[in-house]
C-alpha angles and dihedrals in degrees: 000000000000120000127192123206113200111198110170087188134101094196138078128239137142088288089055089034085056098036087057091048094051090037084052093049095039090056102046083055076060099248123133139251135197118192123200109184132137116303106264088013124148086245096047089048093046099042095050098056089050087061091254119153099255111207105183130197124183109254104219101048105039084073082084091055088220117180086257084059089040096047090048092052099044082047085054099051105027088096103042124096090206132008115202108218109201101212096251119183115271117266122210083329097311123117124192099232099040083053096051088044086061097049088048094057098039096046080046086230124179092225131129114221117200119184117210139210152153095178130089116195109164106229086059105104136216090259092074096062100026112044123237085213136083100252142113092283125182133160123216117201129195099200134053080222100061090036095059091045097051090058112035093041103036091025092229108176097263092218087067092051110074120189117216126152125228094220123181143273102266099180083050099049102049126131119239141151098253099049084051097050086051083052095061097049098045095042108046107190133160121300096233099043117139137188095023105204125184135210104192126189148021110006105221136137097260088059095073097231103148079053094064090048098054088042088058090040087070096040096055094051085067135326099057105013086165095054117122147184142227112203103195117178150038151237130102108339100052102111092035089067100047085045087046088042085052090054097042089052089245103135098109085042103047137048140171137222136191121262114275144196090213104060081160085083089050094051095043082060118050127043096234148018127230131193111164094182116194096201144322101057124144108172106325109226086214090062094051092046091052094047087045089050079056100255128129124229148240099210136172110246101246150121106327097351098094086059098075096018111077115178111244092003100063103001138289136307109208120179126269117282091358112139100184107053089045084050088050093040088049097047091042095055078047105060099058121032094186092066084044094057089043086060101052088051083046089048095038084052098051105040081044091055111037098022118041106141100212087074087034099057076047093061100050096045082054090052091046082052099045100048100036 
């Protein structure tokens, strides 16, 4: 079998992170794999080093959809008995799977594109997940959320809209006293720091991320003086929150550190996980790694999330934006380490039992299998 990712994006996130581990598995079951993504991109670099067939557009002007893009693109996929589309935001009017839905059709492919998504943002419209094109089209969700809502608000036929989560790597993100020795001495904080929180990804403005600062402002004046924060991550607003954490007198409270390809240091090291997400969130990776490392979370209530974040069993939901409720679900994870510690067993259960990725990686082979 032969499987296309298509990734329109440069940059790296969970969704790029996952695409390199199954291309990695699918190619070692001696499959192949074909990769179009933008040319110098994350995806296109990784990929390639992997032994993946790269396919590269240039990112600004395939937004015209010229016959050069559309040559490229029908060359790509002509090969491949199904291409995965992540739902990427729409750019000048262009969108990545109706795009490919088009180059299917007009290359006349056999290939099945499925788009695939965890994530509900409203201005999306039904076209990214049901082509306007006559092709082989299926959509793979990787939440319940965004499946229900395909279906009951685009009306997309639910038999075309499978649900599989991605799940995590539980081997991987295990707990032991070695890993957490390493922790300390990679992540020196001080001494005195509790609790440790974590905010861990792309720093952007949809994260939330000035939201957790203020948050830890407040609770720095008085209730927690000693709380502090680990930043890990990058993108665009970098510079804007340690410019924000100056502002806010955080710096004893608050401190960053670079993107990296090994988040289990990062878990062994802090109490709790926050991710007080603003919008566009599906089932965040970061969230199942840290369960699976045995820690509760701190979550925005949206799209999957609920699913694996259960007030009081795993951690606390608390709404969007909202300052207060991720103040009071942060002091109330504080005040008693022993309920802290019962909802990381309950987190590791149940990740270890519903998301393992090694059986996940395996459903969604079998899908690529059953619908080619």
């Amino acid at each position: 079998m032969h499987i296309a990712f298509i990734e329109d994006t440069p940059l790296h996130g969970g969704t790029q992170i996952w695409v390199t581990e199954i291309t990695k598995i699918l190619l070692e079951k001696g499959e192949k794999v074909t990769i179009l993504s933008p040319k110098d991109s994350w995806m296109a670099n990784e990929c390639s080093a992997l032994g993946a067939r790269i396919c590269c557009y240039d990112y600004n002007t395939v937004t015209d959809e010229n016959k050069e893009a559309q040559q490229q693109w029908i060359d790509a996929l002509a090969p491949a008995d199904v291409a995965i589309c992540t739902v990427h935001p729409a750019r000048n009017g262009f969108h990545c799977s109706v795009f490919a839905g088009k180059c299917i059709e007009k290359g006349a492919l056999k290939t099945v594109l499925i788009p695939k998504t965890g994530t509900i943002v409203p201005e999306y419209l039904k076209e990214y997940y049901q082509s306007p094109y006559d092709i082989n089209n299926k959509v793979i969700c990787i939440t319940n959320f965004t499946r229900e809502y395909l279906i009951n608000h685009y009306k997309i036929p639910s038999d075309m809209v499978e649900l599989i989560y991605q799940g995590t790597e539980v081997d991987r993100f295990t707990s032991t006293d070695e890993s957490k020795k390493e922790a300390f001495n990679r992540y020196s904080l001080p001494e005195n720091a509790f609790p440790i929180l974590a905010s861990v990804g792309s720093f952007e403005e949809r994260k939330g991320q000035v939201v957790l600062l203020k948050a830890v402002a407040q609770l720095a004046k008085d209730k927690l003086p000693n709380v502090h924060v680990m930043m890990v991550g990058d993108g665009p607003d970098e510079n804007m929150l340690k410019e924000k954490t100056k502002e806010l007198g955080l710096e004893n409270n608050v401190t960053f550190f670079p993107f990296t390809r090994e988040p289990n240091y990062i878990f062994e090291r802090i109490d709790i996980l926050t991710l007080p997400s603003l919008y566009k969130e599906g089932l965040p990776n970061v969230i199942l790694e840290a369960m699976s490392m045995g820690l509760p979370t701190i979550a925005s209530n949206m799209a999957g999330i609920p699913e694996v974040v259960i007030d009081d069993e795993t951690g606390y939901m608390v709404k969007p934006g909202d300052e207060q409720e991720l103040i009071d679900a942060i002091i109330k994870l504080s005040k008693s380490k022993e309920q802290c510690l019962q909802m990381g067993i309950n987190a590791r259960k149940l990740v270890s039992d519903k998301m393992d990725k090694k059986n996940q990686f395996q459903a969604f082979i079998d899908y690529f299998y059953s619908v080619r």
